[in-house]
C-alpha positions in Angstrom: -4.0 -1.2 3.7 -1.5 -3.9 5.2 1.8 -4.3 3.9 4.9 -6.6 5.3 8.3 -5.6 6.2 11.5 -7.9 7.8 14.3 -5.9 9.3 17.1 -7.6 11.4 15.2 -5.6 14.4 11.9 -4.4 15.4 13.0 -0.6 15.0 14.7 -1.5 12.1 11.2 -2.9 10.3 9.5 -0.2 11.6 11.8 2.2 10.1 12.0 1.2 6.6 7.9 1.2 6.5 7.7 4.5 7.7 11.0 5.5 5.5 8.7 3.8 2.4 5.4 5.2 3.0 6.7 8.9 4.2 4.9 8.8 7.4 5.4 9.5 10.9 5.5 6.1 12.9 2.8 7.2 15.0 0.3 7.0 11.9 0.0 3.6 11.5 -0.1 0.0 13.6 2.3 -2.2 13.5 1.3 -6.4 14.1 4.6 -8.4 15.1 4.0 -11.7 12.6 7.5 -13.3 13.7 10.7 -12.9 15.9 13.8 -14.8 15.0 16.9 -14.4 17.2 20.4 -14.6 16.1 21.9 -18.3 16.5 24.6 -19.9 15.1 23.3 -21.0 11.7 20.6 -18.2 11.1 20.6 -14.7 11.7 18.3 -12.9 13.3 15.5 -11.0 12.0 12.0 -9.4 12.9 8.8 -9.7 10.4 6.0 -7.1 11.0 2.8 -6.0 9.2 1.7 -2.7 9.1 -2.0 -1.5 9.0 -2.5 2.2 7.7 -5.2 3.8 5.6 -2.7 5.4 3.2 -2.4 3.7 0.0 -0.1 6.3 -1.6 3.7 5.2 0.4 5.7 8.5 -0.8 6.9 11.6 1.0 3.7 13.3 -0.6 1.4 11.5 1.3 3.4 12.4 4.7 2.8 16.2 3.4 -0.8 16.0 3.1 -1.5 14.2 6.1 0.8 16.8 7.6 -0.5 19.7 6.5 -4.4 18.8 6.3 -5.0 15.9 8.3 -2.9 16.5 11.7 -5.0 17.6 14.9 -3.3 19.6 16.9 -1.7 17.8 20.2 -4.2 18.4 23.1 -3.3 18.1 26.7 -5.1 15.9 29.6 -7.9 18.1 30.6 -11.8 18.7 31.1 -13.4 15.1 31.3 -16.5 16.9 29.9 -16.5 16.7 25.5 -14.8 19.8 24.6 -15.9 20.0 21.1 -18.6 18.4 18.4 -16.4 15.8 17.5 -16.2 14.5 21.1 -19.6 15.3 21.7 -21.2 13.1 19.0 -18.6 10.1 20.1 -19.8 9.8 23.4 -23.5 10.3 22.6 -22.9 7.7 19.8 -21.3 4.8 22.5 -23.8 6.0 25.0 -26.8 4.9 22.6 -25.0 1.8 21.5 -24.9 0.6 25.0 -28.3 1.7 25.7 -29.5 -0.5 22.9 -27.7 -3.3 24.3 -29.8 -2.8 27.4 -27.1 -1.3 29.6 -26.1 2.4 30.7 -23.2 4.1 31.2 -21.8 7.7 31.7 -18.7 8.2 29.3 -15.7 10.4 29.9 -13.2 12.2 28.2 -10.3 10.1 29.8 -7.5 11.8 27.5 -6.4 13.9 24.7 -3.2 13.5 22.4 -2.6 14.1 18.8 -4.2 12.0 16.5 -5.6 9.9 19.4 -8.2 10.4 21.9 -9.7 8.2 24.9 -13.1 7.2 26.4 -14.0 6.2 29.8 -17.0 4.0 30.5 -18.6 4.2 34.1 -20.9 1.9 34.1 -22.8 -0.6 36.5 -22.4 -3.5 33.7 -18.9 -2.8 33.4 -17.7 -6.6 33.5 -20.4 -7.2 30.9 -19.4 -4.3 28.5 -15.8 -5.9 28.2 -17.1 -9.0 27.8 -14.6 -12.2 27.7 -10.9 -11.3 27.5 -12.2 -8.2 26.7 -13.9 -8.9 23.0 -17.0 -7.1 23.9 -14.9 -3.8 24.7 -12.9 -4.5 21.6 -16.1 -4.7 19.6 -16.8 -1.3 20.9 -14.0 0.4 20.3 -13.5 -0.6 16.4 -17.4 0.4 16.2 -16.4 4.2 17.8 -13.4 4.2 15.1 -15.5 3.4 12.3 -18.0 6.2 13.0 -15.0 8.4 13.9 -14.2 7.6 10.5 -17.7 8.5 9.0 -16.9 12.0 10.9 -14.4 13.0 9.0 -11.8 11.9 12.0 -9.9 8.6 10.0 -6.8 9.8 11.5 -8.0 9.7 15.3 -7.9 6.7 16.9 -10.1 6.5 19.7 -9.8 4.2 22.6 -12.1 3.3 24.9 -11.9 1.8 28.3 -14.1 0.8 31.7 -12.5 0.3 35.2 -8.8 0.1 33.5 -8.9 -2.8 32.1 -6.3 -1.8 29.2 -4.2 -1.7 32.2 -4.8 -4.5 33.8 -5.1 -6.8 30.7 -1.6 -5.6 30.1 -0.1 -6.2 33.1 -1.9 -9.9 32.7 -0.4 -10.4 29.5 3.2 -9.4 30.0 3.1 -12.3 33.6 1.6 -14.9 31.3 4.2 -13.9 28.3 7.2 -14.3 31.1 5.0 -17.5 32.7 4.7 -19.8 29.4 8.3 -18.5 28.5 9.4 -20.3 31.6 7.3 -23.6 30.5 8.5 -23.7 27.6 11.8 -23.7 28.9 10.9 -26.6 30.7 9.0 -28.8 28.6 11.5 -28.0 25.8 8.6 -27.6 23.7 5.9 -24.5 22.0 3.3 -23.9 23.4 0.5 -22.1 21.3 -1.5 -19.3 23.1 -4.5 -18.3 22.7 -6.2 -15.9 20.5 -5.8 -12.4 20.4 -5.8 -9.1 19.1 -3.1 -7.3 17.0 -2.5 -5.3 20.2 -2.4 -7.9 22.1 0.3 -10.0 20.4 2.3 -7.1 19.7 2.8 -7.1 23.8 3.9 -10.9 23.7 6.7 -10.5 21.1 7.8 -7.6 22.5 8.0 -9.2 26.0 9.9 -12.5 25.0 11.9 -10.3 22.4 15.0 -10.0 24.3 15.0 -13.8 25.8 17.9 -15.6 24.0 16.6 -19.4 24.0 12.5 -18.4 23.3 11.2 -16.5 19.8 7.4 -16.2 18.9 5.1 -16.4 15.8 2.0 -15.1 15.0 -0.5 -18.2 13.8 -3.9 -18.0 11.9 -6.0 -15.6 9.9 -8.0 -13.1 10.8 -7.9 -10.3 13.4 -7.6 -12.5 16.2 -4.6 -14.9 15.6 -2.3 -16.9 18.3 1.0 -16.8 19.5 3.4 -19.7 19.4 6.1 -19.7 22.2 8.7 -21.5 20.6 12.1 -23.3 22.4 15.3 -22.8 21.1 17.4 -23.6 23.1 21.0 -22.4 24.3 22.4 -19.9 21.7 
């Protein structure tokens, strides 16, 4: 389910959804659709959308995921699956990208409550994350869907080759500061291209705190763009 909340910041927003729906913040994504800063004539403000798979938003549903659904917190440990549920997850991505013609030996990489990583080793490592990383994207939502199927639709699993997370990350937060400063200069948007909710979640946050620059989510679907707006002196 995906519901919208506006708050004057990007805790605030946060807050009130997770106030609403009785939950703790780490049990659902948030997707920053819009940034407003404070000017003269307008106020500032922070628009978000939230993506959980509770449909009930009252304290009883932040009971029964507590009481029933919450795995409890493992540490960083053995790289080796340590139980069924990460058994049948790696053997599940490892004949997914043996039917895609490839191999690769997968890893534990870590372990935290409600969440749990994958490491690829592979040979075909540039072709498992594909362009800007969609392949590896593609992945991933097919290992949560199945963790799903396993009973697991709390866990989210992410998976990862020759940390590119990382990497794309670091890439993203230079080109967030780099068409920031462009747009500065041209005095006018500039629209980025498309990405994940993930993804664009990095951008506004990045530019969040820059007076004279806000951002907006554009498009439908999963993979939407960012506009890197001018706004001159406040």
């Amino acid at each position: 389910m995906t519901y919208e909340y506006e708050g004057k910041t990007e805790k605030e927003a946060i807050e009130k959804a997770a106030q609403e729906f009785g939950l703790e913040r780490d049990q659902f994504d948030v997707e920053i659709l819009e940034t407003q800063k404070n000017s003269l004539f307008k106020k500032g403000f922070v628009k978000i959308r939230i993506h959980t798979d509770s449909d009930v938003p009252n304290a009883a549903a932040k009971n029964e995921v507590t009481s029933e659904k919450r795995a409890p917190k493992k540490n960083v440990a053995n790289p080796i699956p340590q139980d069924e549920f990460e058994k049948k997850l790696t053997e599940f991505i490892t004949e997914i990208i043996s039917k895609m013609g490839y191999s690769a030996n997968v890893e534990i990489m870590f372990r935290e409550e409600r969440k749990i990583g994958l490491k690829l080793q592979s040979e075909s490592s540039s072709i498992l994350i594909g362009r800007k990383g969609k392949n590896l994207d593609a992945l991933q939502l097919l290992l949560n869907v199945y963790a799903g199927h396993l009973g697991h639709e709390n866990v989210r699993v992410i998976l990862d080759t020759e940390n590119y997370r990382i990497r794309r990350e670091e890439s993203l937060v230079r080109l967030a500061y780099t068409t920031a400063d462009k747009v500065r200069s041209y005095k006018k948007s500039i629209l980025l291209e498309p990405m994940n909710p993930f993804e664009r979640r990095l951008i506004h946050t990045t530019l969040n705190e820059i007076p004279d620059i806000e951002t907006k989510s554009e498009g439908d679907g999963l993979y939407k763009q960012v506009r890197v707006i001018y706004k001159g002196v406040i």
